[in-house]
C-alpha positions as a Markdown table, in Angstrom:
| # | Residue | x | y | z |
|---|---|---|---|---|
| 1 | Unk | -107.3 | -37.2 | 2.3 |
| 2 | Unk | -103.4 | -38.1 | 3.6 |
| 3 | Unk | -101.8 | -37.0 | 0.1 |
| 4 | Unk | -103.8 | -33.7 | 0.0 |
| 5 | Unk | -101.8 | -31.8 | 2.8 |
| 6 | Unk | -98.4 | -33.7 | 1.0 |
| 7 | Unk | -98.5 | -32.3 | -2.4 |
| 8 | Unk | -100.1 | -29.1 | -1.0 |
| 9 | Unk | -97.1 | -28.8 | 2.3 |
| 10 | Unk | -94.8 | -27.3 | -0.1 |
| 11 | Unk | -96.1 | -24.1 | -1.0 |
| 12 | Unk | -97.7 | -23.9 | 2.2 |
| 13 | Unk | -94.3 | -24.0 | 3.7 |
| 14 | Unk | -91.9 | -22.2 | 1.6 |
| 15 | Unk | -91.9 | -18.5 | 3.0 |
| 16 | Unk | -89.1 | -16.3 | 3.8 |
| 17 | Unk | -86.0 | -18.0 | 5.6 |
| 18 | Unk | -88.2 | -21.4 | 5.7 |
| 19 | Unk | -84.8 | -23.2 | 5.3 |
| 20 | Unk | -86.2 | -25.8 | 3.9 |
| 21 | Unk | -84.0 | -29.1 | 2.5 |
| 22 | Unk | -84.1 | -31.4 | -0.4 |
| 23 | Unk | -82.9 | -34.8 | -2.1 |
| 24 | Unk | -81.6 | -34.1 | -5.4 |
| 25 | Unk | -81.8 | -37.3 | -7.4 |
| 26 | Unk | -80.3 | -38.2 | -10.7 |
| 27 | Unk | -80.9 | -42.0 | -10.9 |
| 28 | Unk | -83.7 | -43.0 | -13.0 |
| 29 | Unk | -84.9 | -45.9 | -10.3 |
| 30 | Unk | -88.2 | -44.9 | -8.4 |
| 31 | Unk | -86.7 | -46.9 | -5.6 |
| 32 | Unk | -84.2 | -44.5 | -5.0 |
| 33 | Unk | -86.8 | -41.0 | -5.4 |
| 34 | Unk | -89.1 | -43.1 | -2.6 |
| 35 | Unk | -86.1 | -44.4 | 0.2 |
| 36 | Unk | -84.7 | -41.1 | 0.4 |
| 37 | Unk | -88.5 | -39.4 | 0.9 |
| 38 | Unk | -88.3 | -42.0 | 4.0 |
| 39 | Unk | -85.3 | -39.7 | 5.3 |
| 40 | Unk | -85.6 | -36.5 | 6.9 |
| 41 | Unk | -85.8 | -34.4 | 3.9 |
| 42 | Unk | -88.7 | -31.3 | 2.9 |
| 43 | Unk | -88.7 | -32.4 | -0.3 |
| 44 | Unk | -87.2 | -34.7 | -3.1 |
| 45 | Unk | -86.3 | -33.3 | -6.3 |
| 46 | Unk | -86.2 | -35.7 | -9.5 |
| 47 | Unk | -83.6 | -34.1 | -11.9 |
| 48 | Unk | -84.5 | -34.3 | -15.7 |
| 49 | Unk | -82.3 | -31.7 | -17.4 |
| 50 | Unk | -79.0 | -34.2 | -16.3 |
| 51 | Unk | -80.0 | -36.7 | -14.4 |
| 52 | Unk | -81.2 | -40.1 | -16.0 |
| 53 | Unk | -85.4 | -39.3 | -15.7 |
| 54 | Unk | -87.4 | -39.5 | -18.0 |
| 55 | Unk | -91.5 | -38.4 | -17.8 |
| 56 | Unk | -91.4 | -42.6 | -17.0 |
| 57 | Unk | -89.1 | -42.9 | -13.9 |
| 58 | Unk | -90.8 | -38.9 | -13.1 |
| 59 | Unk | -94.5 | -41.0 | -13.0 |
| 60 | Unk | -93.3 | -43.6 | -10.7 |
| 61 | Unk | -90.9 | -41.2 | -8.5 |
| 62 | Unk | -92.9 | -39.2 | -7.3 |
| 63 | Unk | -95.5 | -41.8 | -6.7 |
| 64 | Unk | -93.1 | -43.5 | -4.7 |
| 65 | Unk | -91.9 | -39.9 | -3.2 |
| 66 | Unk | -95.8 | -39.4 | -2.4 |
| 67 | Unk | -96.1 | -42.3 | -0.4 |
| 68 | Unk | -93.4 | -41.8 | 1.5 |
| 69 | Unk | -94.8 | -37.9 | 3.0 |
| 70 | Unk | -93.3 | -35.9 | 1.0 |
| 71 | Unk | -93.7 | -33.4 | -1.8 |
| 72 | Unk | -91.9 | -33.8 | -5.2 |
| 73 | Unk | -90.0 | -30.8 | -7.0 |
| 74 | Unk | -89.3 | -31.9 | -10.5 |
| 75 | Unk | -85.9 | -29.9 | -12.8 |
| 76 | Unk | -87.1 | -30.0 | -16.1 |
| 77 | Unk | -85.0 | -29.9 | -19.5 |
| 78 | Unk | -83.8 | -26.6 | -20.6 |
| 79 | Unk | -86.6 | -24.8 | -22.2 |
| 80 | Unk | -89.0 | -27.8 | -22.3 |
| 81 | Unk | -91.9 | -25.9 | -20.8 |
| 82 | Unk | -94.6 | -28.3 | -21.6 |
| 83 | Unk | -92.7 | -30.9 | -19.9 |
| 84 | Unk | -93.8 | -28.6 | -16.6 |
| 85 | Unk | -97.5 | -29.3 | -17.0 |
| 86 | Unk | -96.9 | -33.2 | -17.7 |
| 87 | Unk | -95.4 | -33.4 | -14.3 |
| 88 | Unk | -97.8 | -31.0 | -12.7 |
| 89 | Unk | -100.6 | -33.4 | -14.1 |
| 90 | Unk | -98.5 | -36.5 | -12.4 |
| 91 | Unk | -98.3 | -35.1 | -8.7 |
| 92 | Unk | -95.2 | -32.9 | -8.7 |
| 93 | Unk | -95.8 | -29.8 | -6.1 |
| 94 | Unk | -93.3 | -27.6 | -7.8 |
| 95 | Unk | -90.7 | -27.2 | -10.7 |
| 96 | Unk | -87.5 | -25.9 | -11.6 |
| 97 | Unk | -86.9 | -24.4 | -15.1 |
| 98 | Unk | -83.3 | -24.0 | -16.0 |
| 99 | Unk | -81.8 | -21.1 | -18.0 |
| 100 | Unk | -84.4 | -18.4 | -17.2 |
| 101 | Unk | -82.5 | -15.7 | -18.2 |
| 102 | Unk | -85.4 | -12.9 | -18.9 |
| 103 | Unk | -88.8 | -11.8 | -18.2 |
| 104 | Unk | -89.9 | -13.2 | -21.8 |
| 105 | Unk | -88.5 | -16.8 | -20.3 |
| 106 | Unk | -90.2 | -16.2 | -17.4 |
| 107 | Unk | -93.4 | -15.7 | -18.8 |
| 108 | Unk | -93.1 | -18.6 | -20.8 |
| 109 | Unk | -92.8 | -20.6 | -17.9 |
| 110 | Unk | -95.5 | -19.4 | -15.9 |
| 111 | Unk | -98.0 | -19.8 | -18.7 |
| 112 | Unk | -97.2 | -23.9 | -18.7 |
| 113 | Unk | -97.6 | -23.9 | -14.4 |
| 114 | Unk | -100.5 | -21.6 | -14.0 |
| 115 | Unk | -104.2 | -22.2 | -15.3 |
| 116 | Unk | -105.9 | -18.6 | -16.2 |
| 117 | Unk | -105.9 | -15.8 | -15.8 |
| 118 | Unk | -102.4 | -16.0 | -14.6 |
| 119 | Unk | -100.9 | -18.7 | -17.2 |
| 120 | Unk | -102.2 | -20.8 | -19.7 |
| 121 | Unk | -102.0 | -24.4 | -18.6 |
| 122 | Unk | -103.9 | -27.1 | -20.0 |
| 123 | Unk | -106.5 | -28.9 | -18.3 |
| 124 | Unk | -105.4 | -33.0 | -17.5 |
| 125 | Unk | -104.4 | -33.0 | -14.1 |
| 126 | Unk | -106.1 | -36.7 | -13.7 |
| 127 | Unk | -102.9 | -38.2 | -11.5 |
| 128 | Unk | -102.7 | -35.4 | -9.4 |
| 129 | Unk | -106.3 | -34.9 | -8.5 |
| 130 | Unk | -106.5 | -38.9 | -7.5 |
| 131 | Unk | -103.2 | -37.7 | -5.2 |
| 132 | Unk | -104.4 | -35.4 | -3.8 |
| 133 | Unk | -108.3 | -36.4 | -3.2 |
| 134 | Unk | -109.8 | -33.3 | -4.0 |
| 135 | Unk | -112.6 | -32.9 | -6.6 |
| 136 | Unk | -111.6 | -31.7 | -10.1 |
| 137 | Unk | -113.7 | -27.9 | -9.2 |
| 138 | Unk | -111.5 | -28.0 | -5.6 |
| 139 | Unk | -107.8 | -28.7 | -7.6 |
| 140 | Unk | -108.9 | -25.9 | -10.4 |
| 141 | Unk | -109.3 | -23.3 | -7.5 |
| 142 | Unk | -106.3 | -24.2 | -5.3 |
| 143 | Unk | -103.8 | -25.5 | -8.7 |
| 144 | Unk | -101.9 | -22.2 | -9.0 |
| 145 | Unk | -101.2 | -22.0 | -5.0 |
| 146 | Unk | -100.0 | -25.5 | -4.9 |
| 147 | Unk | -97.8 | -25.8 | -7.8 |
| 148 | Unk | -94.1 | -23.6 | -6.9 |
| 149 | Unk | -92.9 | -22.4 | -10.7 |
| 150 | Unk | -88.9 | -21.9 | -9.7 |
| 151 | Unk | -87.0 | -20.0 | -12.3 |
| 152 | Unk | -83.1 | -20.9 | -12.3 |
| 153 | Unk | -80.6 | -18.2 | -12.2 |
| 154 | Unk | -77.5 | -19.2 | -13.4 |
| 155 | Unk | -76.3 | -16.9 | -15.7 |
| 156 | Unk | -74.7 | -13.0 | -16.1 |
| 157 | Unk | -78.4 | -12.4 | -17.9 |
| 158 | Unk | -80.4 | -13.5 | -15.4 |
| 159 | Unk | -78.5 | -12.0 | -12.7 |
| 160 | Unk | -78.8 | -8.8 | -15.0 |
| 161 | Unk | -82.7 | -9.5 | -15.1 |
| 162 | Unk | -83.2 | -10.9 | -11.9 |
| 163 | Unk | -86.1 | -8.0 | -11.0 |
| 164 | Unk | -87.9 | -8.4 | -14.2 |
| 165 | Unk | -87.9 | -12.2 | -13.2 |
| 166 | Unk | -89.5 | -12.3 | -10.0 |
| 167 | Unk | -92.0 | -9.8 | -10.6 |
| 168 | Unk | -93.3 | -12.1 | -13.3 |
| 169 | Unk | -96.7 | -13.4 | -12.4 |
| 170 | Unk | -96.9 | -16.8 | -11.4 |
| 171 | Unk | -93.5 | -16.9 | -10.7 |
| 172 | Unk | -93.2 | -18.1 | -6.9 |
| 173 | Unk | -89.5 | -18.3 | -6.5 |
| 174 | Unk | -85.6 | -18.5 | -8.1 |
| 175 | Unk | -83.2 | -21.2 | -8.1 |
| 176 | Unk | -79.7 | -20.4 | -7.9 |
| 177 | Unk | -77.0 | -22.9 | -9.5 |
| 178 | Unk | -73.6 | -21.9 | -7.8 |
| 179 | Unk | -71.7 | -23.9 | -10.3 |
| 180 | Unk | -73.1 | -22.7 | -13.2 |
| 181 | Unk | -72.9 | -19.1 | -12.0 |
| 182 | Unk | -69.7 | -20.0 | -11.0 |
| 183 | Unk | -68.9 | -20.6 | -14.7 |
| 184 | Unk | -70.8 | -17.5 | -16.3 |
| 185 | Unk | -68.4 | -15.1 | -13.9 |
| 186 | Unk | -65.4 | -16.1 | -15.0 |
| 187 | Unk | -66.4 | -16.5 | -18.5 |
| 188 | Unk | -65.9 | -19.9 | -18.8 |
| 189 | Unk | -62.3 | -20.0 | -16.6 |
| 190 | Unk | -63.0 | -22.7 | -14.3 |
| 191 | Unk | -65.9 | -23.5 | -12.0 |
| 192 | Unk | -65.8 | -22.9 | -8.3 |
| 193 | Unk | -68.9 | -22.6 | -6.6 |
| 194 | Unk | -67.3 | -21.1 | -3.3 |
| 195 | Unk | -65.3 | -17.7 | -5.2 |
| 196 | Unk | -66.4 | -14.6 | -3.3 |
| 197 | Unk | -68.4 | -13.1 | -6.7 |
| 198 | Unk | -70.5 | -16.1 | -6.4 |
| 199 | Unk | -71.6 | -15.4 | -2.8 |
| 200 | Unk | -72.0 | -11.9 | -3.4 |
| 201 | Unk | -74.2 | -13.3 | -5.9 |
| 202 | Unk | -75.8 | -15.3 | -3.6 |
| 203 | Unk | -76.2 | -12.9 | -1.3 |
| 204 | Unk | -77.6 | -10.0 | -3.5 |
| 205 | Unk | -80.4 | -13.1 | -5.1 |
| 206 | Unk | -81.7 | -13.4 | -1.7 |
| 207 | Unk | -82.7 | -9.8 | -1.3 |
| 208 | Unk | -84.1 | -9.4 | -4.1 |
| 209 | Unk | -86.2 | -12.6 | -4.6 |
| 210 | Unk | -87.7 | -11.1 | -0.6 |
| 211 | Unk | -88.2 | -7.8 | -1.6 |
| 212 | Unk | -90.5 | -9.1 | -4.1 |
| 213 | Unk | -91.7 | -11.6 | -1.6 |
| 214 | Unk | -90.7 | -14.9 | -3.5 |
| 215 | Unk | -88.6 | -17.7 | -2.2 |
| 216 | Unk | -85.0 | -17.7 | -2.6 |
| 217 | Unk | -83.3 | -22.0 | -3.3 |
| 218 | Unk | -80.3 | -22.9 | -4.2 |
| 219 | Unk | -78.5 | -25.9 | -5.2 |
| 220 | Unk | -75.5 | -26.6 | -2.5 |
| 221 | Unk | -72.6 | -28.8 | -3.1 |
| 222 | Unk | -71.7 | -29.2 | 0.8 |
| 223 | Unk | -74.3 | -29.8 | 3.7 |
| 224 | Unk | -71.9 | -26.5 | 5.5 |
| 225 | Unk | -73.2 | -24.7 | 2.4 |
| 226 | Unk | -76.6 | -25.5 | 2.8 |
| 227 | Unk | -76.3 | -24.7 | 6.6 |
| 228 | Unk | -74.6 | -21.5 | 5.9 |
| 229 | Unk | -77.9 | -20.6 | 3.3 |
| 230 | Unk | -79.9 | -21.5 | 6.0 |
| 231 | Unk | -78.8 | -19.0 | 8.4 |
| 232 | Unk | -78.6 | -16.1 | 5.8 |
| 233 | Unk | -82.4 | -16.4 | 5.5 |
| 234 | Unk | -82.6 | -19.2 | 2.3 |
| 235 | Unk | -86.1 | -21.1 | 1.8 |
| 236 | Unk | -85.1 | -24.3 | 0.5 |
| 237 | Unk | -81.8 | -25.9 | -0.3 |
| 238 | Unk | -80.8 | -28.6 | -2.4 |
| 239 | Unk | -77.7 | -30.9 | -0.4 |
| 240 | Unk | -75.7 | -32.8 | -3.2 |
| 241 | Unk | -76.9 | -35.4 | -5.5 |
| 242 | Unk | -77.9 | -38.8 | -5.0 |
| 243 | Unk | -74.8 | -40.3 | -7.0 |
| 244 | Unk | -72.8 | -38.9 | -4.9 |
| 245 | Unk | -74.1 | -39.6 | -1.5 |
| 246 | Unk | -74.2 | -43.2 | -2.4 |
| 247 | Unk | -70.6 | -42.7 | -2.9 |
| 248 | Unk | -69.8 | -40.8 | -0.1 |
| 249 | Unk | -71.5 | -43.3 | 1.6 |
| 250 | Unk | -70.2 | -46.3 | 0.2 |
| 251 | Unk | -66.5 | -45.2 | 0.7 |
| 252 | Unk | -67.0 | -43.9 | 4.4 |
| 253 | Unk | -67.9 | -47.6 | 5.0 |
| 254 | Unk | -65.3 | -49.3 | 2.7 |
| 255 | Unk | -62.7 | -47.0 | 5.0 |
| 256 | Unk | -64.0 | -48.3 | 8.8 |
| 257 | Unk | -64.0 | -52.1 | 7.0 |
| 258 | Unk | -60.8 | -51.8 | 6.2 |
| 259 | Unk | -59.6 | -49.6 | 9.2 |
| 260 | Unk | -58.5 | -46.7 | 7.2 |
| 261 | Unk | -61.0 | -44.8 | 9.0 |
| 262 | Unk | -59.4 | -42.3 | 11.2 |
């Protein structure tokens, strides 16, 4: 079946230095989820913790994201675990748990992604079976390889916890948020995703996550960020946001129409 190798191509894929990129998209229309999976992105990632998607516009994104080739990545809402098996059951290929700041959080979020003996998901994974065309016997066997659980570390505790994290089972990777990190540094002072604690930060989460042989993501504000992960060794890379590449993109042409463009 086409959409078996989709859903499945992420996990398959991510491995150390994969440098790997995804769409990160905030708007709650499908439409926008299934034009950019027609670009050259890995992966599209529907944001629920602050974007505008709900487990509606989640169901029709990644249907649309599907079609289009490529495997979704879904952010949940802060400590809404069972939201990760809703969208495991709808055709999402991984997900990214915010605020996983110890091993206890970690295990909580590995029991929603992983059917036993690892976790304790619940059996309902009707979309995602019809996705990806395997028999229900075929998806219970190969479920926990194809569904990434990606803790987020953004935080001085998870930094602080950040062994205890990955060596959780059923954990297949971290998720760094530079801005957030950038913010738990300083103690709330300001937030500036490029201060040299934060890429020490960086730097030190990527050793770690391949000593244990996970995957190491992060969220980067800048394409030359993302580039610059790449090349350290990263596995998969979130570039911007969808609001503000439609923007970017909008005032880049507003600027040649109007021959401000230099």
């Amino acid at each position: 079946m086409p959409h078996q190798s989709t859903i499945a191509s992420l996990s398959k894929r991510m491995g150390q230095g994969s440098g790997l990129l995804t769409a990160w998209v905030g708007m709650a229309d499908p439409m926008v989820a299934g034009q950019l999976a027609l670009e050259d992105f890995d992966a599209i990632t529907i944001d629920m913790q602050h974007g505008a998607n709900d487990i509606a516009s989640v169901r029709q994104g990644v249907a649309q994201v599907t079609l289009g080739g490529k495997p979704t990545i879904v952010r949940i809402p802060v400590g809404q675990f069972a939201v990760a098996s809703r969208v495991l059951d709808l055709g999402a290929a991984g997900v990214i748990a915010p605020m996983i700041n110890s091993k206890a959080d970690a295990e909580a979020f590995a029991a929603f992604m992983k059917f036993p003996p690892i976790g304790q998901r619940s059996w309902g994974p009707t979309v995602t079976v019809g996705l990806t065309g395997q028999s229900l016997d075929e998806y219970l066997v190969q479920g926990n390889r194809q569904s990434v659980a990606i803790a987020m570390v953004e935080t001085k505790e998870a930094l602080n916890a950040l062994d205890d994290i990955l060596s959780t089972d059923g954990i297949d990777a971290v998720f760094v948020g530079p801005s957030d990190l950038s913010i738990a540094l300083s103690n709330g002072a300001n937030v500036n995703p490029g201060r040299a604690d934060v890429a020490e930060a960086l730097d030190h989460v990527l050793k770690r996550a391949h000593a244990h042989n996970k995957s190491a993501c992060c969220f980067a504000p800048s394409p030359s960020l993302a580039k610059e992960l790449a090349i350290k060794g990263y596995d998969l890379m979130a570039i911007g946001t969808d609001f503000g590449q439609l923007r970017s993109g909008a005032r880049a042409q507003i600027e040649i129409a109007r021959g401000q463009s230099k």
